[in-house]
C-alpha positions in Angstrom: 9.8 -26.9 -15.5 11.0 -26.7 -12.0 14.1 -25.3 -13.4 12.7 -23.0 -15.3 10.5 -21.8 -11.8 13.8 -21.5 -9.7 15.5 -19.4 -12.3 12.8 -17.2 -12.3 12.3 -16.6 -8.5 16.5 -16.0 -8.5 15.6 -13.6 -11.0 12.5 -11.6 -9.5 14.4 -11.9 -6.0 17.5 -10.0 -7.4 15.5 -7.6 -9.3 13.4 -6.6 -6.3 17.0 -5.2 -4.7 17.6 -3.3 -7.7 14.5 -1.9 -8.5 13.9 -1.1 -4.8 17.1 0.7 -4.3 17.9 2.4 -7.6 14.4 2.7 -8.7 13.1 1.7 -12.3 14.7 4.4 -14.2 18.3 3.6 -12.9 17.8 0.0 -12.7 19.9 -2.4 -15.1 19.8 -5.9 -16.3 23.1 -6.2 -16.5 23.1 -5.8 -12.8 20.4 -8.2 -12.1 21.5 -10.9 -14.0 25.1 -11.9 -11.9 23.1 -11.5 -9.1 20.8 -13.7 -9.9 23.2 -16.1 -10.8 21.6 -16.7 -14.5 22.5 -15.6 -18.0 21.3 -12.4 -19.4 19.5 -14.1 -21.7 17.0 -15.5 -19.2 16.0 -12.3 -18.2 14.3 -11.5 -21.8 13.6 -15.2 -22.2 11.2 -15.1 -19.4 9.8 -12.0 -19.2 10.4 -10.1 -22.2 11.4 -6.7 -21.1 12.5 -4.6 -18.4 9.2 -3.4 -18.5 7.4 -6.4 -17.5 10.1 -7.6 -15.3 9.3 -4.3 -13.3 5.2 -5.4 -13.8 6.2 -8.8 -12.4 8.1 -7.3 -9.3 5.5 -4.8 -8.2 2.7 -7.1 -8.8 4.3 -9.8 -6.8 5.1 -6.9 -3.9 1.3 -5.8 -3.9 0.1 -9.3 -3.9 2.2 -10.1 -0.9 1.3 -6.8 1.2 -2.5 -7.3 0.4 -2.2 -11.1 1.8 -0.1 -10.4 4.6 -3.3 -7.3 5.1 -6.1 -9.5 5.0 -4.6 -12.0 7.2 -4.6 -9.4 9.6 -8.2 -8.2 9.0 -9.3 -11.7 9.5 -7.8 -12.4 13.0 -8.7 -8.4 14.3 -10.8 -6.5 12.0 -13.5 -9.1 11.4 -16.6 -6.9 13.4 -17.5 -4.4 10.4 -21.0 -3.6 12.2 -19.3 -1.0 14.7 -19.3 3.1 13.1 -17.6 5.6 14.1 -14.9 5.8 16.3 -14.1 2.3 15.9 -14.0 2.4 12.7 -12.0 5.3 12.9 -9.4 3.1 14.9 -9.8 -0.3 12.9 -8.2 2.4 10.1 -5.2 4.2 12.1 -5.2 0.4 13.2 -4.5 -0.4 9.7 -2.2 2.6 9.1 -0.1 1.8 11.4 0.4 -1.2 10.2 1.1 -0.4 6.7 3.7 1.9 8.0 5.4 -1.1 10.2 4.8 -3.1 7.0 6.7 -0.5 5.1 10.0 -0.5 7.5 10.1 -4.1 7.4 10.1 -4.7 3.4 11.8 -1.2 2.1 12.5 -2.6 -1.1 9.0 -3.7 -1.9 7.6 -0.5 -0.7 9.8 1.4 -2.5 8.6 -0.5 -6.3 4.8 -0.4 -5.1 5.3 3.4 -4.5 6.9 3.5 -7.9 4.6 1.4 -9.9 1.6 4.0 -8.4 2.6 7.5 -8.7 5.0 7.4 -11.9 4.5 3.6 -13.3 6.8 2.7 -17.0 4.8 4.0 -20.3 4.6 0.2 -21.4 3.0 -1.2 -18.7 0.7 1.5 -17.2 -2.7 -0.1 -18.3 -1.1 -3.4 -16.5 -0.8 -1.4 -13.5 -4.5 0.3 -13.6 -5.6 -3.4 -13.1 -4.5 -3.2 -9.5 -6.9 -0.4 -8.7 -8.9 -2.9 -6.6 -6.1 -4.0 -4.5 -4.9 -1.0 -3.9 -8.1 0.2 -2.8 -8.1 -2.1 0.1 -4.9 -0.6 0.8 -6.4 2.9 1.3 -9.1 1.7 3.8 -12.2 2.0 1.6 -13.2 -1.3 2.7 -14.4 1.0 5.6 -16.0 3.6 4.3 -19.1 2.0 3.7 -19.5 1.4 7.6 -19.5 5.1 8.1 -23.3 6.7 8.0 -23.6 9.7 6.0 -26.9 10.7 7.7 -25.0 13.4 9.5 -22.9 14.7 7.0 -23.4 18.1 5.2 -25.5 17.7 2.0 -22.9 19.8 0.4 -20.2 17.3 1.2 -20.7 13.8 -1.4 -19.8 10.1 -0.2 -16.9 10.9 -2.3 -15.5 14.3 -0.9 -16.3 12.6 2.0 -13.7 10.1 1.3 -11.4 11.9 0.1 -10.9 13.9 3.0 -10.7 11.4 5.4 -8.2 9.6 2.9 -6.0 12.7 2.6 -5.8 13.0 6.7 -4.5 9.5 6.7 -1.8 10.2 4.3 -0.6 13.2 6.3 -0.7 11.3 9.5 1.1 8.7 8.1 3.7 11.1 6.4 3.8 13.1 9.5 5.0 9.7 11.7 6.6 7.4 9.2 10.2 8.4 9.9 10.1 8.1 13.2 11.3 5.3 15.6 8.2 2.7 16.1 7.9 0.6 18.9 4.7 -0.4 20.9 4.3 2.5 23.3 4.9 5.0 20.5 2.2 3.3 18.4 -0.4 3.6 21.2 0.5 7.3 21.3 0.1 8.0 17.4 -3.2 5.6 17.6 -5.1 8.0 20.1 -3.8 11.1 19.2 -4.4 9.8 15.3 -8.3 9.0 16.1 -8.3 12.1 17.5 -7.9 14.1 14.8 -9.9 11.8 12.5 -12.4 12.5 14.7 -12.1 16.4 14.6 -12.0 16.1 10.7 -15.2 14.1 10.9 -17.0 16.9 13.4 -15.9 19.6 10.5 -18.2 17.7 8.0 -20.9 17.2 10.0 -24.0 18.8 10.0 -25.1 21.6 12.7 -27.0 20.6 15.0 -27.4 23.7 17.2 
Protein backbone atom coordinates (compact mmCIF):
# COMPACT_ATOMS: atom_id res chain seq x y z
CA UNK A 1 0.00 0.00 0.00
CA UNK A 2 2.79 2.35 0.81
CA UNK A 3 4.32 1.18 -2.31
CA UNK A 4 1.71 1.57 -4.26
CA UNK A 5 1.33 5.57 -2.67
CA UNK A 6 5.15 6.33 -3.56
CA UNK A 7 4.81 5.18 -7.03
CA UNK A 8 2.12 7.25 -7.52
CA UNK A 9 3.46 10.62 -6.08
CA UNK A 10 6.81 9.72 -8.43
CA UNK A 11 4.28 9.61 -10.99
CA UNK A 12 2.06 12.78 -10.46
CA UNK A 13 5.45 14.74 -9.55
CA UNK A 14 6.96 13.89 -13.05
CA UNK A 15 3.81 14.42 -14.81
CA UNK A 16 3.33 17.99 -13.30
CA UNK A 17 6.82 18.85 -15.30
CA UNK A 18 5.46 17.60 -18.42
CA UNK A 19 2.14 18.80 -18.40
CA UNK A 20 3.31 22.18 -17.12
CA UNK A 21 5.92 22.70 -19.73
CA UNK A 22 4.57 21.02 -22.85
CA UNK A 23 1.04 21.37 -21.99
CA UNK A 24 -1.62 18.47 -22.23
CA UNK A 25 -1.87 18.22 -25.85
CA UNK A 26 1.98 17.72 -26.36
CA UNK A 27 2.50 15.82 -23.23
CA UNK A 28 3.49 11.97 -23.37
CA UNK A 29 3.61 9.06 -21.21
CA UNK A 30 6.28 7.73 -22.60
CA UNK A 31 8.02 10.69 -21.25
CA UNK A 32 6.67 10.56 -17.85
CA UNK A 33 7.20 7.23 -17.08
CA UNK A 34 11.45 7.18 -17.06
CA UNK A 35 11.10 10.12 -15.20
CA UNK A 36 9.23 8.84 -12.83
CA UNK A 37 11.31 5.97 -12.44
CA UNK A 38 8.29 3.31 -12.89
CA UNK A 39 7.10 1.14 -15.67
CA UNK A 40 4.70 2.36 -18.19
CA UNK A 41 2.33 0.15 -17.15
CA UNK A 42 1.80 1.89 -13.80
CA UNK A 43 0.77 4.89 -15.29
CA UNK A 44 -2.62 3.20 -16.76
CA UNK A 45 -2.65 0.87 -13.73
CA UNK A 46 -3.24 3.71 -11.48
CA UNK A 47 -4.95 6.15 -13.19
CA UNK A 48 -6.38 4.85 -16.27
CA UNK A 49 -5.70 7.38 -18.83
CA UNK A 50 -3.87 10.35 -19.78
CA UNK A 51 -6.95 11.99 -19.23
CA UNK A 52 -7.31 11.45 -15.70
CA UNK A 53 -3.78 11.57 -15.01
CA UNK A 54 -4.09 15.32 -16.28
CA UNK A 55 -7.58 15.47 -13.79
CA UNK A 56 -5.26 14.11 -10.99
CA UNK A 57 -2.46 16.80 -11.67
CA UNK A 58 -4.61 19.90 -11.89
CA UNK A 59 -6.84 18.89 -9.16
CA UNK A 60 -3.84 18.29 -6.89
CA UNK A 61 -2.33 21.96 -8.21
CA UNK A 62 -5.76 23.69 -7.33
CA UNK A 63 -6.07 21.98 -4.14
CA UNK A 64 -2.57 23.13 -3.13
CA UNK A 65 -3.02 26.92 -4.32
CA UNK A 66 -6.44 27.14 -2.54
CA UNK A 67 -4.76 25.83 0.84
CA UNK A 68 -1.78 27.73 0.55
CA UNK A 69 -4.79 30.90 -0.11
CA UNK A 70 -6.78 30.27 2.85
CA UNK A 71 -3.91 30.02 4.99
CA UNK A 72 -3.24 33.40 4.06
CA UNK A 73 -6.75 34.74 4.52
CA UNK A 74 -6.77 33.34 7.96
CA UNK A 75 -3.61 35.06 9.37
CA UNK A 76 -4.48 38.68 7.26
CA UNK A 77 -7.85 38.75 5.76
CA UNK A 78 -9.84 37.48 8.75
CA UNK A 79 -11.93 41.19 9.33
CA UNK A 80 -14.69 40.70 6.49
CA UNK A 81 -16.93 43.56 8.28
CA UNK A 82 -14.77 46.53 6.58
CA UNK A 83 -16.47 47.78 2.75
CA UNK A 84 -15.02 49.57 0.41
CA UNK A 85 -11.74 50.52 0.06
CA UNK A 86 -10.57 47.87 2.17
CA UNK A 87 -12.03 45.45 0.64
CA UNK A 88 -10.89 46.77 -2.42
CA UNK A 89 -7.26 46.22 -0.99
CA UNK A 90 -7.87 42.77 0.91
CA UNK A 91 -8.46 41.91 -3.17
CA UNK A 92 -5.35 43.59 -4.99
CA UNK A 93 -3.96 42.10 -1.65
CA UNK A 94 -5.01 38.78 -2.87
CA UNK A 95 -4.00 39.44 -6.47
CA UNK A 96 -0.90 40.07 -5.87
CA UNK A 97 -0.43 37.29 -4.28
CA UNK A 98 -1.79 34.97 -6.73
CA UNK A 99 0.61 36.50 -9.14
CA UNK A 100 3.68 35.88 -6.64
CA UNK A 101 2.06 32.41 -6.23
CA UNK A 102 2.10 32.04 -9.98
CA UNK A 103 6.05 32.85 -10.39
CA UNK A 104 6.94 30.62 -7.70
CA UNK A 105 5.06 27.25 -9.01
CA UNK A 106 5.12 27.85 -13.03
CA UNK A 107 4.34 24.40 -13.70
CA UNK A 108 1.21 24.23 -11.59
CA UNK A 109 0.04 27.48 -12.93
CA UNK A 110 0.51 26.61 -16.21
CA UNK A 111 -1.93 22.98 -15.78
CA UNK A 112 -4.59 25.03 -13.67
CA UNK A 113 -4.72 27.62 -16.57
CA UNK A 114 -5.09 24.67 -18.83
CA UNK A 115 -7.50 22.62 -17.07
CA UNK A 116 -9.86 26.17 -17.04
CA UNK A 117 -9.88 27.75 -20.33
CA UNK A 118 -9.42 24.60 -22.75
CA UNK A 119 -9.77 21.35 -20.21
CA UNK A 120 -9.51 17.44 -22.20
CA UNK A 121 -13.09 16.33 -23.74
CA UNK A 122 -12.99 13.33 -21.21
CA UNK A 123 -12.80 14.96 -18.22
CA UNK A 124 -14.52 18.34 -18.54
CA UNK A 125 -17.54 17.54 -16.25
CA UNK A 126 -14.61 16.52 -13.64
CA UNK A 127 -13.29 19.88 -14.02
CA UNK A 128 -16.79 21.89 -13.64
CA UNK A 129 -16.69 20.40 -10.07
CA UNK A 130 -14.00 22.77 -9.14
CA UNK A 131 -16.22 25.81 -9.81
CA UNK A 132 -16.25 26.45 -6.07
CA UNK A 133 -12.65 26.48 -5.64
CA UNK A 134 -11.99 28.45 -8.19
CA UNK A 135 -14.39 30.92 -7.18
CA UNK A 136 -12.43 31.70 -4.17
CA UNK A 137 -9.75 32.21 -6.45
CA UNK A 138 -11.55 35.08 -8.27
CA UNK A 139 -12.22 36.99 -5.00
CA UNK A 140 -16.00 36.47 -4.72
CA UNK A 141 -15.58 35.60 -1.25
CA UNK A 142 -15.68 39.53 -1.21
CA UNK A 143 -18.20 40.56 -3.06
CA UNK A 144 -20.75 40.04 -0.67
CA UNK A 145 -18.95 42.74 1.67
CA UNK A 146 -19.56 45.30 -0.95
CA UNK A 147 -23.15 47.30 -0.50
CA UNK A 148 -25.00 47.73 -3.58
CA UNK A 149 -27.14 50.48 -2.06
CA UNK A 150 -25.23 52.89 -4.23
CA UNK A 151 -24.98 51.24 -7.24
CA UNK A 152 -27.02 52.06 -10.52
CA UNK A 153 -30.31 50.09 -10.66
CA UNK A 154 -29.35 49.39 -14.19
CA UNK A 155 -26.15 47.64 -13.08
CA UNK A 156 -27.13 43.74 -11.34
CA UNK A 157 -25.03 42.19 -8.36
CA UNK A 158 -23.79 40.28 -11.25
CA UNK A 159 -22.65 42.94 -13.90
CA UNK A 160 -21.52 44.34 -10.87
CA UNK A 161 -19.18 41.51 -10.47
CA UNK A 162 -18.15 41.04 -13.42
CA UNK A 163 -16.73 44.25 -13.92
CA UNK A 164 -14.84 44.43 -11.03
CA UNK A 165 -13.56 40.82 -11.85
CA UNK A 166 -12.58 41.75 -15.41
CA UNK A 167 -10.41 44.95 -13.93
CA UNK A 168 -8.59 42.50 -11.81
CA UNK A 169 -7.67 40.30 -14.69
CA UNK A 170 -6.30 43.28 -16.70
CA UNK A 171 -4.38 44.61 -13.74
CA UNK A 172 -3.05 41.41 -13.21
CA UNK A 173 -2.17 40.88 -16.96
CA UNK A 174 -0.92 44.30 -17.15
CA UNK A 175 1.85 43.52 -14.10
CA UNK A 176 2.38 39.85 -14.19
CA UNK A 177 5.57 39.94 -16.33
CA UNK A 178 7.25 42.23 -14.59
CA UNK A 179 10.06 41.94 -11.89
CA UNK A 180 8.25 41.67 -8.24
CA UNK A 181 9.75 42.62 -5.28
CA UNK A 182 8.32 44.50 -2.14
CA UNK A 183 8.57 48.05 -3.10
CA UNK A 184 7.16 47.37 -6.53
CA UNK A 185 4.20 45.53 -4.97
CA UNK A 186 3.38 48.50 -2.77
CA UNK A 187 3.33 50.60 -5.98
CA UNK A 188 0.95 48.27 -8.03
CA UNK A 189 -1.15 47.91 -4.58
CA UNK A 190 -2.06 51.81 -4.47
CA UNK A 191 -2.02 52.55 -7.87
CA UNK A 192 -4.22 49.08 -8.31
CA UNK A 193 -6.95 50.30 -5.53
CA UNK A 194 -6.94 53.23 -7.35
CA UNK A 195 -8.35 52.25 -10.32
CA UNK A 196 -10.67 49.82 -8.62
CA UNK A 197 -11.87 52.59 -7.02
CA UNK A 198 -12.46 54.68 -10.21
CA UNK A 199 -14.24 51.65 -11.73
CA UNK A 200 -16.46 51.51 -8.57
CA UNK A 201 -17.29 55.55 -8.88
CA UNK A 202 -18.41 54.70 -12.70
CA UNK A 203 -21.11 52.40 -11.31
CA UNK A 204 -22.32 54.35 -8.84
CA UNK A 205 -25.28 56.27 -8.67
CA UNK A 206 -25.42 60.25 -9.16
CA UNK A 207 -25.72 61.89 -6.42
CA UNK A 208 -25.60 65.56 -7.70
Amino acid sequence: MQNDKTTKEKILEAALTEFGTKGYKNASTNQIYPVAHVSKGAIFKIFGSKSNLFYEVFSLSLSKMVEALNSIQLETYNDLSKINTDVFDRMIAVMLWKMEYAKKHPFETAVMMEGISDPPKAIQQLIITHVNDLKKLSMNIFFDEIPMDNIREDISKEQFRENIEISLAGIQAYYINQKIDLGYLEKIREKSILYLKTVMKGMEKNND
